[in-house]
SEROGU-260080 format. One line per 2 residues: number of its first residue (from 1); their letters; for each residue x, y, z of N, C-alpha, C. Coordinates in steps of 0.02 Angstrom, whole numbers, plus 50000, padded with zeros to 5 digits. Layout:
BEGIN
NUM	A	X/Y/Z/X/Y/Z/X/Y/Z | ...
This chain:
BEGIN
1	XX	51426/50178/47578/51469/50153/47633/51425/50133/47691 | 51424/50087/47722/51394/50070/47763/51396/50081/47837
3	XX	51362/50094/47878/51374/50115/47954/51382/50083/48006 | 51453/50108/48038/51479/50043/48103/51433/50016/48121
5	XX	51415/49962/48155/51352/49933/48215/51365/49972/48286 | 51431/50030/48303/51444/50049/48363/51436/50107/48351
7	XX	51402/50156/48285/51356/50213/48300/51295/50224/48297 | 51255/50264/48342/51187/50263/48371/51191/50281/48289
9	XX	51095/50242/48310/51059/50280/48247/51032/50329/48283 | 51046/50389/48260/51033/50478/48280/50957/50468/48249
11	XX	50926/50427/48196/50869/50462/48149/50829/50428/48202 | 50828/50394/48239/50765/50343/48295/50773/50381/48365
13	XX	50817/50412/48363/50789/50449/48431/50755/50517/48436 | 50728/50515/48482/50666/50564/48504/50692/50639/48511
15	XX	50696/50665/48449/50745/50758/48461/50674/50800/48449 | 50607/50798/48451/50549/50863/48445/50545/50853/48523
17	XX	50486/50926/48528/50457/50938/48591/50409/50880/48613 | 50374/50857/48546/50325/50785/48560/50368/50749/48629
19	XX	50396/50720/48627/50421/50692/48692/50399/50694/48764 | 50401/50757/48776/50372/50794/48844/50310/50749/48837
21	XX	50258/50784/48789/50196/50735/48797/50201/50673/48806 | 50234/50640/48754/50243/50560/48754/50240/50544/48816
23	XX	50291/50562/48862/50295/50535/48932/50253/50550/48970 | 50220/50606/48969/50133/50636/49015/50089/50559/48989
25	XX	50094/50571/48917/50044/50504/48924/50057/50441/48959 | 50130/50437/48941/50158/50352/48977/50155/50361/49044
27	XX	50159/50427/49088/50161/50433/49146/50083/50426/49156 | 50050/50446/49163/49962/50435/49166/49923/50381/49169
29	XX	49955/50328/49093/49929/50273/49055/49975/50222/49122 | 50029/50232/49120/50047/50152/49179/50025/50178/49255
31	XX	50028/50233/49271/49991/50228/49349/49938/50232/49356 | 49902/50246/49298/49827/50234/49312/49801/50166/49292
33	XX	49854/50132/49246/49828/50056/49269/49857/50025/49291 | 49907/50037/49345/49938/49989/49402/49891/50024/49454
35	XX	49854/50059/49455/49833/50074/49513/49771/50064/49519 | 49752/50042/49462/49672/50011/49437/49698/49931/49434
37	XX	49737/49924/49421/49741/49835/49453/49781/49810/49520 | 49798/49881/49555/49830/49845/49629/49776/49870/49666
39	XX	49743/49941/49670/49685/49933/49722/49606/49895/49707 | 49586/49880/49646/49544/49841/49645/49567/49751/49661
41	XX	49608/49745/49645/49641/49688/49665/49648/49669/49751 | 49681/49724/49755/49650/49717/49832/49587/49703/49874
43	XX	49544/49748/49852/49487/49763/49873/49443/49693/49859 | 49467/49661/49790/49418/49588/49770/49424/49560/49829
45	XX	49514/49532/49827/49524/49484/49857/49504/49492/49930 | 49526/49542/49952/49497/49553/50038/49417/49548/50019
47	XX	49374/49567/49992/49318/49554/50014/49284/49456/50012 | 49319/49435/49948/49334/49376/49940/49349/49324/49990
49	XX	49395/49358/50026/49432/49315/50106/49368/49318/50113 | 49334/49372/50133/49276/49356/50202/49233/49334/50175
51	XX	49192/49342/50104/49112/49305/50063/49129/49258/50024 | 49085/49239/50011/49088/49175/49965/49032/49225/49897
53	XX	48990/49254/49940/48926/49278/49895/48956/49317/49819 | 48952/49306/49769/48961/49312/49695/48933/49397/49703
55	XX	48876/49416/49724/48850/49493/49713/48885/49524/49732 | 48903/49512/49803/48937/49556/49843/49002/49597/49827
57	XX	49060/49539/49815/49106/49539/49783/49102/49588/49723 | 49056/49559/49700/49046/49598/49599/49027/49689/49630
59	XX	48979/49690/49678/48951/49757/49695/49019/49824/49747 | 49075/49761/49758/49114/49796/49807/49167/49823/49729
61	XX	49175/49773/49703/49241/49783/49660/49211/49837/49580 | 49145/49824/49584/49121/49898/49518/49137/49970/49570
63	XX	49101/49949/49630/49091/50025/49662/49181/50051/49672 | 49211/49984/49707/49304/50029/49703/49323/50054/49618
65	XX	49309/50007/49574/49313/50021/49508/49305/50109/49488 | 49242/50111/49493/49208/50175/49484/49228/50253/49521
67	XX	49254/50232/49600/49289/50284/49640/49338/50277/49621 | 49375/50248/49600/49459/50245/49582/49465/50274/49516
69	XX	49398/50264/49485/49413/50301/49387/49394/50367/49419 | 49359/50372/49460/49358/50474/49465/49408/50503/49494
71	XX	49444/50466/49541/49472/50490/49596/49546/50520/49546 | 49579/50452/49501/49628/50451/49470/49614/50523/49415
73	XX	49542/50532/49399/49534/50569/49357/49530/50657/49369 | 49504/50641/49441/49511/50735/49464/49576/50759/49503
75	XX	49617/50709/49525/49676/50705/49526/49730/50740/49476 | 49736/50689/49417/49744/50699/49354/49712/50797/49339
77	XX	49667/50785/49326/49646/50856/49323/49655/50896/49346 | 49655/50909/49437/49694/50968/49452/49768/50973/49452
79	XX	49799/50929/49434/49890/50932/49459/49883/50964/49388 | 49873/50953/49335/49878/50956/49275/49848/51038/49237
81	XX	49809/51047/49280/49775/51125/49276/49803/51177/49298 | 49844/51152/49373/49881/51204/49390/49948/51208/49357
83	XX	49968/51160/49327/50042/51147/49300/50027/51192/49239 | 49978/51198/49198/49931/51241/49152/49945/51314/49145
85	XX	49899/51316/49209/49898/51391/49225/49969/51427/49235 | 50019/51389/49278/50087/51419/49287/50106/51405/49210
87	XX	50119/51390/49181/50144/51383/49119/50116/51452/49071 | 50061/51456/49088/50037/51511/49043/50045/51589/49077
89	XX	50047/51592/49143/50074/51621/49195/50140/51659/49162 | 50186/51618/49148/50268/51624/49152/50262/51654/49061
91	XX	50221/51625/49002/50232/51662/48951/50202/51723/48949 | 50149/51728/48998/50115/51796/48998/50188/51848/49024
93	XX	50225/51846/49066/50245/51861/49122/50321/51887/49044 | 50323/51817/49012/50386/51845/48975/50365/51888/48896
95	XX	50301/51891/48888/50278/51917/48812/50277/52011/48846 | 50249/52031/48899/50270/52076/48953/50335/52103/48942
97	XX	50385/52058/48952/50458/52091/48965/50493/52078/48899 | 50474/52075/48845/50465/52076/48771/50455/52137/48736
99	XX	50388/52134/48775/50382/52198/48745/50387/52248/48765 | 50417/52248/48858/50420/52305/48900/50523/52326/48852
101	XX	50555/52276/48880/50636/52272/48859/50663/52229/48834 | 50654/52252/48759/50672/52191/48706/50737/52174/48721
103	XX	50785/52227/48718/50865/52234/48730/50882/52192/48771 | 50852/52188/48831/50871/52165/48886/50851/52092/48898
105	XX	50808/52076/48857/50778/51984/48836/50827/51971/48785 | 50854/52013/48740/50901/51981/48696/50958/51960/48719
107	XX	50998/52010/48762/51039/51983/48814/51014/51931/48854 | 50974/51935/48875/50962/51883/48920/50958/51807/48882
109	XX	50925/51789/48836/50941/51761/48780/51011/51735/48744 | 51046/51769/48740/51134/51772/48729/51174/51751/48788
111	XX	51164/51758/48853/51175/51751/48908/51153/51656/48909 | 51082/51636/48906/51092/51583/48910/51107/51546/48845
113	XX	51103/51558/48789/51160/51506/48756/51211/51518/48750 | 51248/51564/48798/51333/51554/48807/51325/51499/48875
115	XX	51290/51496/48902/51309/51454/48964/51284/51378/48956 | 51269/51360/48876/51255/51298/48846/51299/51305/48809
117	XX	51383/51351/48801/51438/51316/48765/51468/51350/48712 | 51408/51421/48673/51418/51448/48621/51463/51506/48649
119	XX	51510/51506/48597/51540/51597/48590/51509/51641/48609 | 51506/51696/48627/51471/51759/48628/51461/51789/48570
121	XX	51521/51789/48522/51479/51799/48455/51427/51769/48436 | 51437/51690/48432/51393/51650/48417/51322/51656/48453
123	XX	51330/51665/48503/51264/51658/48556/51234/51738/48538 | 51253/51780/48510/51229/51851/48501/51194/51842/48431
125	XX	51233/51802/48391/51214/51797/48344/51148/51754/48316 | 51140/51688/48356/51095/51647/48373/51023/51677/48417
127	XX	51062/51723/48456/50988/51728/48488/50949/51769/48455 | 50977/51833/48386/50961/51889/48335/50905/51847/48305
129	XX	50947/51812/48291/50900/51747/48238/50851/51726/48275 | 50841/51708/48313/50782/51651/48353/50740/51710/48365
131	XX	50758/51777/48391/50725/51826/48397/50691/51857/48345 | 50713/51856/48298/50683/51898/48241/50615/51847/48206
133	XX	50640/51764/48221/50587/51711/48173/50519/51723/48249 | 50555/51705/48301/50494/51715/48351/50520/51715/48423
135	XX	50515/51777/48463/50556/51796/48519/50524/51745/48573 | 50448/51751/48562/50423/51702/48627/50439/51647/48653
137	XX	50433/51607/48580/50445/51545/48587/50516/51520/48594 | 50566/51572/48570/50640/51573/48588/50648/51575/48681
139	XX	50614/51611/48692/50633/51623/48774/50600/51563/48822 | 50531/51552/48768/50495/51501/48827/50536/51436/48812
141	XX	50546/51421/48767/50568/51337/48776/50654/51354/48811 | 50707/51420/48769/50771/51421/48822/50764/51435/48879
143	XX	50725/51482/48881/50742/51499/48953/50676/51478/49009 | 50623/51457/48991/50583/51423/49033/50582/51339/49031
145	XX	50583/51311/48951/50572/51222/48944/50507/51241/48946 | 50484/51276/48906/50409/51272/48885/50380/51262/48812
147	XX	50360/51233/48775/50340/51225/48714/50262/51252/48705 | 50269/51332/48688/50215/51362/48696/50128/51329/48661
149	XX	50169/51287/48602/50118/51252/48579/50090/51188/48568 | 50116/51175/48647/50104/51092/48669/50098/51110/48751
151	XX	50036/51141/48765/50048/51166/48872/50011/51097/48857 | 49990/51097/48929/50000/51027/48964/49911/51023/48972
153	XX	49876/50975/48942/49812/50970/48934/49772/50931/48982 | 49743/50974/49045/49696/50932/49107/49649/50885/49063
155	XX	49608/50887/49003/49558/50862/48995/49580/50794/48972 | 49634/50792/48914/49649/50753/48902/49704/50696/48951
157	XX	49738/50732/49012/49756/50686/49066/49717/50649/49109 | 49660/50672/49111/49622/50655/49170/49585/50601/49130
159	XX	49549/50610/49068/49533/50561/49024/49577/50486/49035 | 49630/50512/49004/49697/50442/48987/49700/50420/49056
161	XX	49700/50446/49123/49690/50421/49202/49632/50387/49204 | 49571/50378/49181/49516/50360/49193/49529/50312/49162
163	XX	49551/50294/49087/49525/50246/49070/49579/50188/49076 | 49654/50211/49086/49687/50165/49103/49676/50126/49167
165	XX	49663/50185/49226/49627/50150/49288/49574/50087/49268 | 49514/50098/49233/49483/50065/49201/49493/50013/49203
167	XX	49548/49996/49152/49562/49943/49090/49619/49907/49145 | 49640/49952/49191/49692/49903/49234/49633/49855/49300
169	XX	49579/49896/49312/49543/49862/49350/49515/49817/49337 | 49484/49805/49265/49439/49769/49243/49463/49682/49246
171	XX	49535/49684/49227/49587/49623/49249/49571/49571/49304 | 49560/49584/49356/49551/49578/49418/49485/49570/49440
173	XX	49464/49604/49434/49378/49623/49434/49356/49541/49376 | 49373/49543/49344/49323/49481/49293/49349/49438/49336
175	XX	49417/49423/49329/49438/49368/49369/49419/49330/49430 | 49390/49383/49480/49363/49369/49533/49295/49335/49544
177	XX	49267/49377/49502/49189/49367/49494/49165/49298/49453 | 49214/49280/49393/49181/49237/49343/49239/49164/49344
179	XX	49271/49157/49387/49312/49102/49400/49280/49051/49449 | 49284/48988/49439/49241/48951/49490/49295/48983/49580
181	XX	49231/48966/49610/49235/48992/49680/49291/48953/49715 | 49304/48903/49705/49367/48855/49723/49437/48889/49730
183	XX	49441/48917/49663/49532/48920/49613/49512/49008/49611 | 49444/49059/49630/49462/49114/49631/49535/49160/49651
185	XX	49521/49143/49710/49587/49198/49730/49636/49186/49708 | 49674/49096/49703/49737/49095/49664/49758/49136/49618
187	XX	49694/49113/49576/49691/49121/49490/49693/49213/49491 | 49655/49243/49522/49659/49300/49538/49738/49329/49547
189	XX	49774/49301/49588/49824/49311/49629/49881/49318/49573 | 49885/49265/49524/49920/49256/49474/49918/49302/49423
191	XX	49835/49314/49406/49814/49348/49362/49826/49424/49361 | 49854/49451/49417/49866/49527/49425/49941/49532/49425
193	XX	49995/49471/49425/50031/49480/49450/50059/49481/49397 | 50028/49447/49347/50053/49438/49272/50056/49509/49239
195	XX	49971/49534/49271/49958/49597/49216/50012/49657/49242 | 50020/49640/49332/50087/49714/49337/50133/49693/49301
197	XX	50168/49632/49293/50219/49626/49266/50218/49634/49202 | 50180/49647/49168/50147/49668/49095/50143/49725/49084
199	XX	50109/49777/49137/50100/49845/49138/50178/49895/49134 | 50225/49848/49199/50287/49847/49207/50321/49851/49166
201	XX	50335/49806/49128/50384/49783/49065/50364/49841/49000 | 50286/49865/48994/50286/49904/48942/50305/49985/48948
203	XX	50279/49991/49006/50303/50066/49020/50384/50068/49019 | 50414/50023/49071/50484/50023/49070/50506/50045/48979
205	XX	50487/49990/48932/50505/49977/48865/50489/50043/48844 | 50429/50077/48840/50425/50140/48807/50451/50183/48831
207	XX	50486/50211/48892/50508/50240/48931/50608/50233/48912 | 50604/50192/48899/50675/50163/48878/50732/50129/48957
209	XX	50702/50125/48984/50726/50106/49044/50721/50010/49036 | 50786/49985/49082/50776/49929/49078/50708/49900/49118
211	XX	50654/49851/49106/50615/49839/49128/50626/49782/49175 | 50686/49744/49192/50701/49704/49270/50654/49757/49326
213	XX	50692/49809/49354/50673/49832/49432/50610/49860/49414 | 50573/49883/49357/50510/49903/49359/50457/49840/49370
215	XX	50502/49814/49347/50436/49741/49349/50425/49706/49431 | 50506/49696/49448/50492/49683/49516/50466/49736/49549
217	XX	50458/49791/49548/50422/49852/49606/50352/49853/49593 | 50328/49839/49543/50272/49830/49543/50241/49738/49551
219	XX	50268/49693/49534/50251/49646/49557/50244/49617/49637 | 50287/49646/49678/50308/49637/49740/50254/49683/49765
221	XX	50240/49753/49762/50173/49809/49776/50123/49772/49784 | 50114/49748/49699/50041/49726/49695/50033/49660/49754
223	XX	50076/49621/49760/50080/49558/49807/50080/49569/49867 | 50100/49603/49898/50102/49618/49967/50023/49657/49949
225	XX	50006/49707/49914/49948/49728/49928/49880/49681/49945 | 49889/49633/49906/49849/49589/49894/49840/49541/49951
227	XX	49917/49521/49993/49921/49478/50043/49897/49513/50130 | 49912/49587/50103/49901/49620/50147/49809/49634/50169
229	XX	49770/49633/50102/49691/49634/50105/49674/49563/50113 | 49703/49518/50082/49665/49442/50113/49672/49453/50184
231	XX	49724/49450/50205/49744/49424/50280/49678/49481/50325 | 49667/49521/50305/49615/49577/50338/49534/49533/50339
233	XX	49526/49539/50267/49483/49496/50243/49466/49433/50283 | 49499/49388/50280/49487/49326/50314/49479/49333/50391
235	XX	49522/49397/50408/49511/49389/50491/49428/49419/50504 | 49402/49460/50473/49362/49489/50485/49289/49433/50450
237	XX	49283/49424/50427/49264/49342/50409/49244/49300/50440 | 49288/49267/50464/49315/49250/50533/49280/49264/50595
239	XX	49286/49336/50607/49267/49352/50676/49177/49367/50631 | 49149/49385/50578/49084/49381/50565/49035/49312/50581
């Protein structure tokens, strides 16, 4: 028998703990390269307004390059370490009251899946079960949203921050440097505006969100950022 076109397919959507991660990465991977192609982008083009000189430019936009991949990266690393530590904090805190008052975690346990809908039989009966296969991991993901065997990894966030920063800077950065000196900044101008709207549209898409207002918030950012460092740029230029 074949299936309406007006019921979800249940088998394509996202029901494991994987998820949580998924989005750490998508959260990481698009702001570390919108933020590796709106502040190096900036930084070209304003230095651009004021030189003409090819080194300069190339030596301003590696060195923002390079502070922006650490910065994004120890960033990344401590939000991510302490989010860590409390996480491991809270199962220490409940393997403790486990094994201090089982009784009283089982209730507690029963308590919250009646207040997600189940019977009290049911919820007494459900939580016996989840308790007996594995109490920890029963309490940390109900009653904390913790997936004891997926905590939240500094090394590998701060990594995926670095190199998306990277790979979002590098956009901008070639552009500036290896375009004749004429059609730079345009071509520049275009060229970042494309890649937010690129960066935009994919996160939105993996994220499941419509990608219209992501694209404009980051296209409009990056543009004003950009209009906002020429205009600096050139005055200072200018007054050199």
């Amino acid at each position: 028998m074949s299936i309406p076109e007006s019921v979800p397919d249940h088998a394509a959507e996202p029901h494991t703990s994987g998820l949580a991660t998924k989005l750490n990465w998508l959260r990481a991977g698009v702001l570390g390269a919108n933020d590796g192609i709106v502040s190096t982008a900036g930084l070209v083009v304003g230095i651009a307004a004021a030189t003409t000189d090819r080194s300069t430019i190339l030596v301003a936009g590696v060195a923002g390059l390079a502070a922006g991949a650490v910065s994004m990266a120890l960033g990344e690393y401590v939000s991510v370490s302490a989010q860590r530590d409390t996480e491991r904090a809270a199962l220490r805190t409940e393997r403790r009251e486990l094994e201090a008052m089982p009784e009283a975690e089982l209730e507690e346990l029963t308590g919250l899946l009646e207040s997600k809908g189940l019977s009290r039989a049911t919820a007494h009966s459900a939580a016996e079960e989840l308790t007996a296969r594995n109490a920890l991991r029963a309490h940390a993901e109900i009653e904390l949203g913790i997936d004891p065997t997926e905590l939240a990894n500094p090394w590998v966030a701060a990594l995926s921050s670095a190199v998306a920063f990277t790979t979002g800077a590098l956009a901008p950065l070639l552009m500036i440097v290896f375009v004749t000196e004429s059609v730079r900044i345009p071509v520049t101008f275009v060229a970042v505006l494309l890649a937010l709207a690129a960066t935009g549209s994919v996160g939105a898409w993996l994220g499941g969100a419509r990608p219209g207002r992501a694209v404009v918030r980051v296209v409009l950012g990056g543009a004003l950022a950009m209009a906002v460092t020429y205009g600096l740029g050139a005055a200072f230029g200018v007054a050199l």
